[in-house]
ZARO-847476 format. One record per residue (C-alpha): x, y, z. Coordinates in steps of 0.02 Angstrom, whole numbers, plus 32768, in hexadecimal, padded with zeros to 4 digits. Example, Ala and Ser with C-alpha at 12.3 -4.5 7.8 and 13.67 -1.06 7.14 Angstrom:
<lumgus>
<lumgu c1="8267" c2="7F1F" c3="8186"/>
<lumgu c1="82AC" c2="7FCB" c3="8165"/>
</lumgus>
This chain:
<lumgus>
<lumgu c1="818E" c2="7F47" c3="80CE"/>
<lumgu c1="8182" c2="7F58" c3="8178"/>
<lumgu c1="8212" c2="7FA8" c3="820D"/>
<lumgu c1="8255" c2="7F63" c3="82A9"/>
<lumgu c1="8293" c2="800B" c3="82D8"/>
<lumgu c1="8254" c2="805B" c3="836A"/>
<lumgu c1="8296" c2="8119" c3="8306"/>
<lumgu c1="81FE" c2="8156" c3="82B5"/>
<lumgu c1="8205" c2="8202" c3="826E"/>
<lumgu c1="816C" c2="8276" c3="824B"/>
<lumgu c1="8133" c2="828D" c3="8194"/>
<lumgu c1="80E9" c2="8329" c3="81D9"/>
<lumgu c1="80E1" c2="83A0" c3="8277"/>
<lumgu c1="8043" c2="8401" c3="8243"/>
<lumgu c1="7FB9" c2="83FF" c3="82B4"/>
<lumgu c1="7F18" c2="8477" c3="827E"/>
<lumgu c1="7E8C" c2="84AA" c3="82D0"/>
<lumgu c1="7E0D" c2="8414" c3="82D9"/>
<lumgu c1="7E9B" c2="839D" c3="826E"/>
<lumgu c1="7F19" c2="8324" c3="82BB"/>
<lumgu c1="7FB1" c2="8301" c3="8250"/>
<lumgu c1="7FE3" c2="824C" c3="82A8"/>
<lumgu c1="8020" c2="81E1" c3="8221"/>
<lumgu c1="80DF" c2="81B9" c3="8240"/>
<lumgu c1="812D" c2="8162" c3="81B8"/>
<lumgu c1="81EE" c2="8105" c3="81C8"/>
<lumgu c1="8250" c2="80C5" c3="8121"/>
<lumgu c1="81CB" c2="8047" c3="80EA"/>
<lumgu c1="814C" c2="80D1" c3="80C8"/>
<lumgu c1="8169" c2="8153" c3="8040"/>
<lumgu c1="80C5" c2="810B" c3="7FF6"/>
<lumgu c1="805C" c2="8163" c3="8077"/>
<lumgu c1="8031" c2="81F9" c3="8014"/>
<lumgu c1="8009" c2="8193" c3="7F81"/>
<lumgu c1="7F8C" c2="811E" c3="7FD6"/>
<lumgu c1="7F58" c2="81C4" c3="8038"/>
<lumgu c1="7F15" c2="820A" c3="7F92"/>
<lumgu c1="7ECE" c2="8189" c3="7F59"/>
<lumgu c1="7E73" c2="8151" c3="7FEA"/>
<lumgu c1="7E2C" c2="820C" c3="8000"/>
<lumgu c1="7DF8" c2="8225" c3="7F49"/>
<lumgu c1="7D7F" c2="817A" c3="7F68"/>
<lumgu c1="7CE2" c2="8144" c3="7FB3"/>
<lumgu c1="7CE3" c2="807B" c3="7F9F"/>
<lumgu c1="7D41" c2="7FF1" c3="7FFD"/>
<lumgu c1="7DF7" c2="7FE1" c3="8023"/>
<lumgu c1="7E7B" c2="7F3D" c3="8027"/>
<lumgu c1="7F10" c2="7F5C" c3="8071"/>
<lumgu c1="7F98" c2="7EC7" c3="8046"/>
<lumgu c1="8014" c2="7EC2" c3="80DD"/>
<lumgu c1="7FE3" c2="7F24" c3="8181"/>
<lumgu c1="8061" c2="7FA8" c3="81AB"/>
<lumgu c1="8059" c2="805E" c3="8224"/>
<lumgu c1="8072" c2="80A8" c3="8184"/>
<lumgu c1="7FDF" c2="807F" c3="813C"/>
<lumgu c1="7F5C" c2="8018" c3="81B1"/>
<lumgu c1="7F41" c2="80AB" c3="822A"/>
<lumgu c1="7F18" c2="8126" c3="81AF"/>
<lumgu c1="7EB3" c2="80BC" c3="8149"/>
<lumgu c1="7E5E" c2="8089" c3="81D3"/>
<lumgu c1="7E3C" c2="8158" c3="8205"/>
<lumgu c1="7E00" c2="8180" c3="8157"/>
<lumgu c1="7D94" c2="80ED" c3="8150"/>
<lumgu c1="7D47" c2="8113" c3="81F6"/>
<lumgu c1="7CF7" c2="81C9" c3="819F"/>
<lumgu c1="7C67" c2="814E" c3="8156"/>
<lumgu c1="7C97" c2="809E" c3="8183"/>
<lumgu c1="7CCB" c2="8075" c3="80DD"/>
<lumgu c1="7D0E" c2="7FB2" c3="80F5"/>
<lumgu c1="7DCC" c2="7F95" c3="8109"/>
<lumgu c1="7E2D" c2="7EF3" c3="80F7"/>
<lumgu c1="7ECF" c2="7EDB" c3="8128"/>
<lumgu c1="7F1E" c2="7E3E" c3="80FB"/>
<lumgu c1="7FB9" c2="7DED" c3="8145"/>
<lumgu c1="8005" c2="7D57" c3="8146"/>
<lumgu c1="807D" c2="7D78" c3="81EC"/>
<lumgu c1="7FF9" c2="7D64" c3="8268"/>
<lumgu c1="8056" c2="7DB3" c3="8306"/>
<lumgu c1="8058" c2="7E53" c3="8296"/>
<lumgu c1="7FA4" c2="7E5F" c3="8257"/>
<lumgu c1="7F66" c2="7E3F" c3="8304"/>
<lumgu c1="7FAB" c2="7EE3" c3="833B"/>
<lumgu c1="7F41" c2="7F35" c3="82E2"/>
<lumgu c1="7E99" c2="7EC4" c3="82EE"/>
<lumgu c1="7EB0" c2="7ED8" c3="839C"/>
<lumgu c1="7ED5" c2="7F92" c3="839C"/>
<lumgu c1="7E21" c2="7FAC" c3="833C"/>
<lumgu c1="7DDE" c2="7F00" c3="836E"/>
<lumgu c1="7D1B" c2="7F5A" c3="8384"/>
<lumgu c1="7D0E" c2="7FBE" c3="82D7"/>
<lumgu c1="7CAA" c2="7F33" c3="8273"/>
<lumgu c1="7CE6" c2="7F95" c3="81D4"/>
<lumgu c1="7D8E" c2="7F68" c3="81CE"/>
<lumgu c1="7DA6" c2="7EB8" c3="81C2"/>
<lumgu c1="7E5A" c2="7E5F" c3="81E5"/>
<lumgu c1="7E88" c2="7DB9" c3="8184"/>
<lumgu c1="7F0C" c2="7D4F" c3="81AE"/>
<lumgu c1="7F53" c2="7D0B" c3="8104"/>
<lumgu c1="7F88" c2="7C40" c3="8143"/>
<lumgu c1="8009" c2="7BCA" c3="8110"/>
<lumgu c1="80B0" c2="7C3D" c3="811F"/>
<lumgu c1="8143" c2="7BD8" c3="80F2"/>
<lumgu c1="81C5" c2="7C26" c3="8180"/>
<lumgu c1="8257" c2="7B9B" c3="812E"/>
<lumgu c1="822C" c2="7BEB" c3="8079"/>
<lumgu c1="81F7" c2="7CA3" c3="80A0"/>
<lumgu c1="8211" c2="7CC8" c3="7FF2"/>
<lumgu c1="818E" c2="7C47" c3="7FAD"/>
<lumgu c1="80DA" c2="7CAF" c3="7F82"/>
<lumgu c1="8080" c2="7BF3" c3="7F81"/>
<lumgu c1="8007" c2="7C2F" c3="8017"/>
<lumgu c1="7FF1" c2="7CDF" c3="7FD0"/>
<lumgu c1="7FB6" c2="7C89" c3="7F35"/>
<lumgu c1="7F37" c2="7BF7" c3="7F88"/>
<lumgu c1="7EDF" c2="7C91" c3="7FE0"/>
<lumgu c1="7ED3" c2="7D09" c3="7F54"/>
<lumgu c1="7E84" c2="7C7C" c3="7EDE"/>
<lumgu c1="7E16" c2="7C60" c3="7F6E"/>
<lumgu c1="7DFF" c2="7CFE" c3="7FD4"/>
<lumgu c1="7D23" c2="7D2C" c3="7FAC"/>
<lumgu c1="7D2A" c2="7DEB" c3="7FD4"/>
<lumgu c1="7DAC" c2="7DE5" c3="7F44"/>
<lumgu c1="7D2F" c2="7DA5" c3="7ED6"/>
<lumgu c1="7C94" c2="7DFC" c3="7F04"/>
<lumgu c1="7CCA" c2="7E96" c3="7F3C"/>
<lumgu c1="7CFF" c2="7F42" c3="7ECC"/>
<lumgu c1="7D92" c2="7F89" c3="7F38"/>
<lumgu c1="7DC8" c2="8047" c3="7EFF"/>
<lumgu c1="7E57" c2="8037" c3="7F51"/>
<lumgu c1="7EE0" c2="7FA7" c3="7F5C"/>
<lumgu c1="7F75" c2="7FC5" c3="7FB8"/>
<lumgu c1="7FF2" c2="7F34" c3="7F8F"/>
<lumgu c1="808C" c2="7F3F" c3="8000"/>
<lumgu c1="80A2" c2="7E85" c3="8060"/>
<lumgu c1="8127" c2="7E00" c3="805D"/>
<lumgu c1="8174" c2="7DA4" c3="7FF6"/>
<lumgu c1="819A" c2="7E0B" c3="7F67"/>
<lumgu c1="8130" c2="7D88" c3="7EE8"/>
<lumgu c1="80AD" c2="7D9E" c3="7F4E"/>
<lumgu c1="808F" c2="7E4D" c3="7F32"/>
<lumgu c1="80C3" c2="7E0D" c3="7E68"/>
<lumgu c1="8027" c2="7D93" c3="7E8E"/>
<lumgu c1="7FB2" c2="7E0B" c3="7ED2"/>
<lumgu c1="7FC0" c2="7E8A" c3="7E4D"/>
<lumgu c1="7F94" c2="7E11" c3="7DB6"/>
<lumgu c1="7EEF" c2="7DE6" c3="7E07"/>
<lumgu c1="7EB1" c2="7E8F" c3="7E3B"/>
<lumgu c1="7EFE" c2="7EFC" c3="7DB8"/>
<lumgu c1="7E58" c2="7F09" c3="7D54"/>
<lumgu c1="7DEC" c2="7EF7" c3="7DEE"/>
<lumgu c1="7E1A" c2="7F7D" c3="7E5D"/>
<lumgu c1="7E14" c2="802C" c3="7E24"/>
<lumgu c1="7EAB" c2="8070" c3="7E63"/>
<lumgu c1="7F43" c2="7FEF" c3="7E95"/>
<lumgu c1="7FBE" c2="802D" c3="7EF3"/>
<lumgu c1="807D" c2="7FC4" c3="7EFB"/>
<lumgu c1="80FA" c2="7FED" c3="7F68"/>
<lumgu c1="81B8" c2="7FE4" c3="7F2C"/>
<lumgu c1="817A" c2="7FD4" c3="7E9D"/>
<lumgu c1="8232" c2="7FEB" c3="7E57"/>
<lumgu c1="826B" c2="7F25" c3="7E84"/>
<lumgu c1="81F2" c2="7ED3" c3="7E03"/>
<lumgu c1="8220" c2="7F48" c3="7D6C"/>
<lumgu c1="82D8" c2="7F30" c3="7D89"/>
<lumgu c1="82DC" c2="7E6E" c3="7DAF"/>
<lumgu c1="8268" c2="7E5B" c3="7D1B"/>
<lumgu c1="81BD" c2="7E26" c3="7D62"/>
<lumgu c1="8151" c2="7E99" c3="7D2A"/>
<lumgu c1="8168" c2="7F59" c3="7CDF"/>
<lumgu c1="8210" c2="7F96" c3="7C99"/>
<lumgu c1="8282" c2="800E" c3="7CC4"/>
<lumgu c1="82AD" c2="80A0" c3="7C50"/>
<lumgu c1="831D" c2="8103" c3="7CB7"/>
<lumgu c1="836D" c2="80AE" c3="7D40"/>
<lumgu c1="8378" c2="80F9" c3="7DFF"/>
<lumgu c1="8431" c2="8131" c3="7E0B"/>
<lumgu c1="848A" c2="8188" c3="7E99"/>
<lumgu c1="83DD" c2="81A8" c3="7EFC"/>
<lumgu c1="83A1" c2="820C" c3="7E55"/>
<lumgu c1="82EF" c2="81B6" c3="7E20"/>
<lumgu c1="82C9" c2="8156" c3="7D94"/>
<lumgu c1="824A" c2="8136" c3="7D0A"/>
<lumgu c1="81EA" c2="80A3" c3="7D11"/>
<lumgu c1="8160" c2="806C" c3="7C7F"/>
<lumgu c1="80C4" c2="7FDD" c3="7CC8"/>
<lumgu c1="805F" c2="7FFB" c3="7C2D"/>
<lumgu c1="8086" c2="7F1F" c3="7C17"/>
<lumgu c1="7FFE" c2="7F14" c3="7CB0"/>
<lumgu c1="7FB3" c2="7FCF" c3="7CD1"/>
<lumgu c1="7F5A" c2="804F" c3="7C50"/>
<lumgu c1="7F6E" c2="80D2" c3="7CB9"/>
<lumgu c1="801A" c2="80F5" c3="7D45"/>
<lumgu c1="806D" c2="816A" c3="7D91"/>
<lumgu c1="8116" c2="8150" c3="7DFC"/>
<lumgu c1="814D" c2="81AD" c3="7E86"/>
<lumgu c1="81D5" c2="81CE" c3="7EE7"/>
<lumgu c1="81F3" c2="821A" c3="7F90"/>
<lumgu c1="8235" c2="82C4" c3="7F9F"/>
<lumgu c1="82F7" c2="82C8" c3="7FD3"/>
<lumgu c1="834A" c2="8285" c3="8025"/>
<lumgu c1="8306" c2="81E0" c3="8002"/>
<lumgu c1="82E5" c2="816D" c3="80A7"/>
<lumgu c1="8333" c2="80D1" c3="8033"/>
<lumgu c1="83B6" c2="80C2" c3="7FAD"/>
<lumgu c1="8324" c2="80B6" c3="7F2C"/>
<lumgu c1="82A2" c2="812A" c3="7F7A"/>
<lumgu c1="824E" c2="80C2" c3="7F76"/>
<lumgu c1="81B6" c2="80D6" c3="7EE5"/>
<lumgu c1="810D" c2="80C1" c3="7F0A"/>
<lumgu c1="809E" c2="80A0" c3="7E6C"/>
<lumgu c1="7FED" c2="80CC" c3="7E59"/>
<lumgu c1="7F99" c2="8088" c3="7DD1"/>
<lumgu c1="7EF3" c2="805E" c3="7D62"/>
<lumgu c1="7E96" c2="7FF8" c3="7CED"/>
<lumgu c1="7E04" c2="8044" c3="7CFC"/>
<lumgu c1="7E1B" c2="80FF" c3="7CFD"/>
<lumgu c1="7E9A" c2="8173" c3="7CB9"/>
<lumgu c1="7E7D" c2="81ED" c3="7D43"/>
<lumgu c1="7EFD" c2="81D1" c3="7DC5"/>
<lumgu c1="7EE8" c2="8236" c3="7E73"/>
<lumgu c1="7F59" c2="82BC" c3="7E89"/>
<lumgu c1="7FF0" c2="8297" c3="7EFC"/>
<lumgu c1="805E" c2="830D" c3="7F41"/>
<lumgu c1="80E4" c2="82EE" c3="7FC4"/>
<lumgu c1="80F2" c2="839C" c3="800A"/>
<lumgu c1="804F" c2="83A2" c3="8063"/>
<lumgu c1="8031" c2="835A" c3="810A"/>
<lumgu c1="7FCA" c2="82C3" c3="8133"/>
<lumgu c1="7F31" c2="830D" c3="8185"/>
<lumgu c1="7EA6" c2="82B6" c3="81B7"/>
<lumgu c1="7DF8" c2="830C" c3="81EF"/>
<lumgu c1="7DB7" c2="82A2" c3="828F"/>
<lumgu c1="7D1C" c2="824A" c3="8265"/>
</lumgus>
């Protein structure tokens, strides 16, 4: 989910010789070193559901390396067009404005639904990576049933709300006093892994970024303690 806060913290201050660490992160985006590794351990195309400065801008930067194609998707279109217009002449990474947002009902997925029945690239197109992370929660719910055993690596966001309200997963261990918990997917995902961010946690749940497959059991190795650096293409 996105912030409206202006207070953005650094993930990391490292700068090396020829490398720019520049990814800030807020709250909303302990998944960044999730979709980091996954995103650097593949070659083919990348969806990105919900735009964000935790995750469009360095998408975008590893991308660039070969031009692999991007899509960001977003239904808020005030939001998506700071970012088309920010990299408005790199044919590569396309923006999509998802239509039909129900502002009186922001709960209700129906649009989400209409465009991922209809959306072509979904259709045609083997994406390595799929970063689901936009509004409403059902959406995300929505999105993950139809590319769960497309895309090789899926990536959810919070994933912690839809095993503990009972839409999809289960929860083993619940997250207690900021301490993390133990979540099982295996009802949609062969392969999963859950993590957490390192203390102390942004949010009272973390929150949980999972990264999961249904076509390999090799996941990419994540680890929170290294900086985000990106080599400039």
């Amino acid at each position: 989910m996105k912030s409206i806060t202006t207070f953005l913290f650094c993930f990391t201050t490292l700068l090396c010789s020829g490398e720019h660490s520049r990814f800030l992160h807020d709250d909303w985006s302990t998944h960044q070193p999730v979709l980091f590794a996954a995103a650097n351990t593949t070659k083919g195309p990348i969806i990105e559901f919900g735009c964000g400065y935790g995750s469009t801008d360095m998408l975008h930067e590893i991308c660039a390396k070969e031009g692999r194609l991007l899509i960001s998707l977003d239904d808020h279109s005030d939001w998506l067009n700071r970012f088309a217009t920010k990299y408005k002449d790199t044919p590569w990474h396309r923006f999509v404005h998802v239509p039909g947002k129900n502002y009186h009902q922001p709960e209700d997925p129906s649009h989400w639904i209409c465009f991922l029945d209809t959306f072509e690239p979904l259709q045609s197109i083997e994406f390595d990576v799929c970063f689901i992370d936009q509004a409403p929660w059902l959406a995300r719910y929505e999105t993950v049933k139809r590319v769960k055993d497309k895309a090789l690596f899926v990536i959810v966001h919070d994933v912690d709300y839809f095993a503990r309200n009972h839409i999809f997963g289960s929860t083993i261990r619940p997250i207690q006093n900021r301490t993390p918990g133990i979540f099982d997917f295996s009802d949609l995902f062969r392969s999963f892994q859950v993590y957490f961010p390192h203390s102390p946690w942004p949010g009272d749940t973390g929150p949980p970024t999972l990264i999961a497959s249904n076509r390999t059991s090799t996941l990419p190795a994540v680890d929170y303690t290294r900086p985000i650096v990106i080599n400039d293409p």
